[in-house]
C-alpha positions as MATLAB code, in Angstrom:
seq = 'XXXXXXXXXXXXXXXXXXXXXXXXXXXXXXXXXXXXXXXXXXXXXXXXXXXXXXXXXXXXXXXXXXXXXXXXXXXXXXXXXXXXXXXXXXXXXXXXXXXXXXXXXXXXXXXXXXXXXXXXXXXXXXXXXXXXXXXXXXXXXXXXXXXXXXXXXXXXXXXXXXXXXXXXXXXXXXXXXXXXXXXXXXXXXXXXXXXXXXXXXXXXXXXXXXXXXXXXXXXXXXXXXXXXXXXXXXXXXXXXXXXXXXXXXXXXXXXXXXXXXXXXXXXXX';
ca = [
       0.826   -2.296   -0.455;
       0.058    0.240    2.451;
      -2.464   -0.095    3.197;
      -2.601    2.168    4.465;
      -9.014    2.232    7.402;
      -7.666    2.189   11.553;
      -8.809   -0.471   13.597;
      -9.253    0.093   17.297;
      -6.329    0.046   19.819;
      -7.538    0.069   22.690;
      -8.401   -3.362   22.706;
      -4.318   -3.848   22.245;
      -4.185   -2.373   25.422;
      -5.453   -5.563   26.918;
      -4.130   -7.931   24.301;
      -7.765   -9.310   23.984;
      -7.928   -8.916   19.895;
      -3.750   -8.377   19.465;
      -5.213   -9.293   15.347;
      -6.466   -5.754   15.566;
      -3.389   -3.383   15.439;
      -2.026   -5.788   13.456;
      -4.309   -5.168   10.589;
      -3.991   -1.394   11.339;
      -0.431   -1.295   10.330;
      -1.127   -2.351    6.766;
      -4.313    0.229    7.189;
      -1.847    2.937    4.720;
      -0.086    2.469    2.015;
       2.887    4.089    3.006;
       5.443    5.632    0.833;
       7.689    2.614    0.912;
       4.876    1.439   -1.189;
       3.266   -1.073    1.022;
       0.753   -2.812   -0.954;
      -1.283   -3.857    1.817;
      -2.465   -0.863    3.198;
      -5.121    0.046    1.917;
      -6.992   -3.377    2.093;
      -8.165   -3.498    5.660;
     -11.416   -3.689    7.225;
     -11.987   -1.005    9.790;
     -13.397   -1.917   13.266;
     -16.335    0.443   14.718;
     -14.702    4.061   15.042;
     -13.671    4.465   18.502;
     -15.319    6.928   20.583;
     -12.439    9.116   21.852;
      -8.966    9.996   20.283;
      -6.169    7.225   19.807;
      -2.802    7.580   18.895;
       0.227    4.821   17.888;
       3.917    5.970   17.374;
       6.493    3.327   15.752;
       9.247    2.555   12.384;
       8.624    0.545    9.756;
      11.073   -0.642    6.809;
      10.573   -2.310    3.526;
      12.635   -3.751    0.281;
      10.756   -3.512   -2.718;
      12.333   -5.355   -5.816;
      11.041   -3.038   -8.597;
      11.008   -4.748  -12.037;
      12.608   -1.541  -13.659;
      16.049   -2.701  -15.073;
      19.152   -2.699  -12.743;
      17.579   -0.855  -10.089;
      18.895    0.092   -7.005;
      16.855   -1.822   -4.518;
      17.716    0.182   -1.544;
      16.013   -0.595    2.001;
      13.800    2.089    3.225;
      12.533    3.773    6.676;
       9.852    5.500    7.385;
       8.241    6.892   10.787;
       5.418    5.708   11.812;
       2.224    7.870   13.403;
      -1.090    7.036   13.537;
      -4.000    8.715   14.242;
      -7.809    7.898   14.548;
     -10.915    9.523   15.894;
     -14.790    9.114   15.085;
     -14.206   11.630   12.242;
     -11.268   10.651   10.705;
      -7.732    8.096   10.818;
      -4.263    9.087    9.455;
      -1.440    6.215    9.917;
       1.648    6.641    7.647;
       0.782    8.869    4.885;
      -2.841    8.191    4.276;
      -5.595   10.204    5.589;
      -9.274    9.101    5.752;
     -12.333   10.845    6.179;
     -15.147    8.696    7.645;
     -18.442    8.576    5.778;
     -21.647    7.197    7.407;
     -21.298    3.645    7.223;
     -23.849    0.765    7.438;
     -23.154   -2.583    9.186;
     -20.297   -4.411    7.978;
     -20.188   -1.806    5.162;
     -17.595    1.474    5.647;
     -16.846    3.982    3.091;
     -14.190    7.032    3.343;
     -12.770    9.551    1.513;
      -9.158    8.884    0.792;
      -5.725   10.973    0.410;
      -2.448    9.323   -0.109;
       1.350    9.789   -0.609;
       2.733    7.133   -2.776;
       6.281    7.695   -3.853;
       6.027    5.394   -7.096;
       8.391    7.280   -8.896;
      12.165    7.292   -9.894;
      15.439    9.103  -10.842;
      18.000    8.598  -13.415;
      20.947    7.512  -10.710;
      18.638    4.874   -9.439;
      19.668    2.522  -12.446;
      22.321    2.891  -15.024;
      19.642    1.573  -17.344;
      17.465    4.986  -16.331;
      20.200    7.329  -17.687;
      18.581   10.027  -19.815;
      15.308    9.668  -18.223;
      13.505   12.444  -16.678;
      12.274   11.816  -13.240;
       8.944   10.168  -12.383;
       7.601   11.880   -9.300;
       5.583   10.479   -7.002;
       2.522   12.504   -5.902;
      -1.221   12.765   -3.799;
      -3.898   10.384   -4.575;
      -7.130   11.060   -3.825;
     -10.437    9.231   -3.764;
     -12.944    6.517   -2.060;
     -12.595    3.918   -0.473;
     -14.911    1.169    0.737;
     -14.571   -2.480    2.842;
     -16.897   -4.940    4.060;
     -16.176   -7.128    6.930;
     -17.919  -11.011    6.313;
     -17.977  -13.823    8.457;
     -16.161  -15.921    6.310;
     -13.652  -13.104    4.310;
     -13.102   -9.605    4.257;
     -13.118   -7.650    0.995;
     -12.340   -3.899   -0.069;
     -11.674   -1.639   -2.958;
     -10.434    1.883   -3.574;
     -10.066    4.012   -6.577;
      -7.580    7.126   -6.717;
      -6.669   10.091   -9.131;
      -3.591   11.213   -9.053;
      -2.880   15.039   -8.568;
       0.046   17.141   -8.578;
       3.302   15.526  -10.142;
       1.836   12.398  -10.649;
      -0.427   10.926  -13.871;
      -3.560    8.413  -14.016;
      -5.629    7.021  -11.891;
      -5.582    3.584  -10.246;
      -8.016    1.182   -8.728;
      -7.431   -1.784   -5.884;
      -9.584   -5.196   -5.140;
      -8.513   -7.076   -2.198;
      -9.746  -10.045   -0.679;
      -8.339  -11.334    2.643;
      -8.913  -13.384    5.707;
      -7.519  -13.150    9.184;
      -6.518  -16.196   11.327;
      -5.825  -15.744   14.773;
      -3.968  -18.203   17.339;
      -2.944  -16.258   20.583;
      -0.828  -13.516   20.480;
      -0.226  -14.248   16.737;
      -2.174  -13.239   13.252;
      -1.940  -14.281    9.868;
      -3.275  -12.638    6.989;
      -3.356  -14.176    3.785;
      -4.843  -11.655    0.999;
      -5.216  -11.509   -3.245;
      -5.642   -8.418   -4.382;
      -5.666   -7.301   -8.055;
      -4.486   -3.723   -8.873;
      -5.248   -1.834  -12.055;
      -3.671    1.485  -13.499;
      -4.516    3.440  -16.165;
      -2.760    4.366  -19.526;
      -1.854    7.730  -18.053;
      -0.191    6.060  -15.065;
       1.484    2.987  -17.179;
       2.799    5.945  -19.477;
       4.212    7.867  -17.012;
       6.057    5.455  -15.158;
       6.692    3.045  -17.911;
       6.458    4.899  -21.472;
       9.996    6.266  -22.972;
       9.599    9.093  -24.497;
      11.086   10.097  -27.730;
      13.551   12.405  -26.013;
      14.285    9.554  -23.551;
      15.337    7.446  -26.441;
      19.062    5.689  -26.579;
      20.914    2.710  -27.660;
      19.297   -0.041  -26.210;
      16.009    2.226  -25.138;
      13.237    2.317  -27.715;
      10.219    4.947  -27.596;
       7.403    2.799  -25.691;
       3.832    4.716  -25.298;
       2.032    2.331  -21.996;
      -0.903    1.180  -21.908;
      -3.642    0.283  -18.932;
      -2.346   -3.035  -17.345;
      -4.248   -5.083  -14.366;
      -1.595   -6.749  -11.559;
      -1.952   -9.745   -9.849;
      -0.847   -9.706   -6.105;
      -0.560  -12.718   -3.590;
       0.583  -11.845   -0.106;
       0.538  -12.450    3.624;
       0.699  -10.353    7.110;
       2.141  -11.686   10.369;
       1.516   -9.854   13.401;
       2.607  -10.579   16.780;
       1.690   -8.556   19.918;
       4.646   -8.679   21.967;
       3.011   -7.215   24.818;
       0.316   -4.720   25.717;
       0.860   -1.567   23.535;
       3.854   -3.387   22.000;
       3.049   -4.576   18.656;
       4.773   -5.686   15.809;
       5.042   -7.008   12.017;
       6.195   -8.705    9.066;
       3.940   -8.565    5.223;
       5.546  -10.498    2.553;
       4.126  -10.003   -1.459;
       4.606  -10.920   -4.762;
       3.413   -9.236   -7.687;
       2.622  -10.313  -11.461;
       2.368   -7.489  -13.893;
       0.067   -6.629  -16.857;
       1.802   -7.386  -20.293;
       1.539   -3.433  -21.013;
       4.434   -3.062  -18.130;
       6.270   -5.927  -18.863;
       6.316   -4.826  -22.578;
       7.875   -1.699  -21.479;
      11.619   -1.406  -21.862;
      12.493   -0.124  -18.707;
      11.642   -3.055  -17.275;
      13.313   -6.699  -17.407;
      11.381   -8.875  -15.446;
       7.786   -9.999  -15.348;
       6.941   -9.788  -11.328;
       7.792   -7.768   -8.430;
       8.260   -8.726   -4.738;
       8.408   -7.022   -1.490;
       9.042   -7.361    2.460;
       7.900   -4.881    5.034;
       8.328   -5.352    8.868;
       7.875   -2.947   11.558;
       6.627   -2.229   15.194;
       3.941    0.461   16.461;
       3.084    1.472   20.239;
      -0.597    2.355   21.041;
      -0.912    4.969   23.730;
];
C-alpha cells in the first residue's frame, strides 16, 4: 500500500541513483490504497526544498462481494524539506534520527471505506467512510535489507487502529529498480468491525449479523521503477494480499485474498 518517508530527488536529476524516486513514489499510501507506501526507507533529508508533480492509477480487487472494482486516479504532489515530506496524501514530520535509524510523525488519508451502490451485495449497508490516520513511523536502512513499521489511530469517520511490518530489498541494474517486499498488516477489532461487521440493522436475506474481530494480513509484492530520463520517472507495484480468518469470516466478503496494481509517473523539479 502507499506508502506513502521521501527520498532525495535531486540525485534523479542526474540519473546517478534513478532507484531513489522510485522508492519515493511508494513513500504514501495514497488513497487508492497503495499498500506500499508507507514501507520505504528515507535517504538523508535534503538540505533545501524539493518538489515532484505527476498521476498515478491503481485497481484494487477488494474481497467484499460483487464489488465494483473501478480503476482510480489520483494527482500526484510531493513535497520534502529538512522538516518535513508530503507526497500523495501522507504528511510526515521528521524526528531526530540516528544513523540508518529515522522516525516521523505520521498523518494519512486512506479511503478504505465503501457505499451501498458499490455492490449489489452492500445494499442496506450504511457507508464505511474512510478517514485521517495518525501516528509514528520508523525505518531502518541495512546493508543487506531494509525494514520499517508504522502504527496509526484512526480519527474522524473512521474506527481502530492499525499497525504495518515491512521488509524489502532494492535491486538496481541501470536505469531500472526492483523491489521485492513482505509486509504483514494488522487491524484492530474496531477497524475489522467497522469495515467488516454487519450490523443488526444491516441484516437481510443472505446477510447475517457478523461482530469482527482483530485479523493480521499477509502481503507479498514488488515495485518496478524505471527512470526514463532525468526528472522523468516512472512506475509499476504489483501485490497480493492474504487475509486474517476474522475478515474472511465476515459475510461481506467472498474470497480469501486481495490483489492490486498501481502504475504511475512523477517529475522532480
Amino acid at each position: 500500500m502507499l506508502c506513502l518517508c521521501c527520498h532525495r530527488l535531486k540525485e534523479i536529476h542526474s540519473m546517478t541513483y534513478p532507484h531513489t524516486v522510485c522508492s519515493l513514489l511508494f513513500a504514501s499510501s495514497l488513497s487508492l490504497a497503495w499498500p506500499a507506501a508507507q514501507a520505504q526507507v528515507p535517504a538523508p533529508a535534503p538540505a533545501s526544498s524539493q518538489w515532484g508533480l505527476g498521476l498515478g492509477a491503481g485497481l484494487d480487487r477488494k474481497a467484499y462481494r460483487d464489488f465494483d472494482n473501478d480503476v482510480q486516479a489520483l494527482p500526484l504532489l510531493l513535497f520534502e524539506n529538512r522538516y518535513i515530506s508530503f507526497f500523495g496524501t501522507t504528511l510526515d514530520a521528521k524526528l531526530p534520527s540516528s544513523g540508518p535509524l529515522s522516525l516521523r510523525l505520521r498523518a494519512r488519508y486512506a479511503n478504505d471505506g465503501y457505499e451501498a451502490k458499490d455492490s449489489p451485495f452492500l445494499r442496506g449497508m450504511a457507508e464505511r467512510k474512510g478517514g485521517v490516520w495518525v501516528g509514528g513511523a520508523v525505518t531502518w536502512r541495512g546493508s543487506v535489507i531494509n525494514a520499517s513499521a508504522e502504527a496509526l489511530a484512526a480519527t474522524g469517520d473512521a474506527e481502530g487502529k492499525r499497525v504495518r511490518l515491512e521488509l524489502n530489498r532494492q535491486f538496481q541494474a541501470g536505469a531500472v529498480t526492483i523491489t521485492p517486499r513482505v509486509a504483514v498488516h494488522w487491524q484492530d477489532r474496531k477497524f475489522v468491525d467497522y469495515y467488516y461487521g454487519v450490523r443488526p440493522s444491516e441484516v437481510r436475506a443472505g446477510r447475517a449479523a457478523y461482530a469482527g474481530d482483530a485479523a493480521t494480513n499477509v502481503e507479498l509484492g514488488l515495485r518496478l521503477g524505471y527512470a526514463v530520463a532525468p526528472r522523468h520517472n516512472v512506475f509499476v507495484d504489483l501485490s497480493a494480499t492474504g487475509l486474517g480468518s476474522a475478515i474472511k469470516d465476515s459475510p461481506l466478503v467472498d474470497r480469501s485474498n486481495q490483489a492490486g496494481i498501481k502504475a504511475g509517473y512523477l517529475y522532480s523539479f
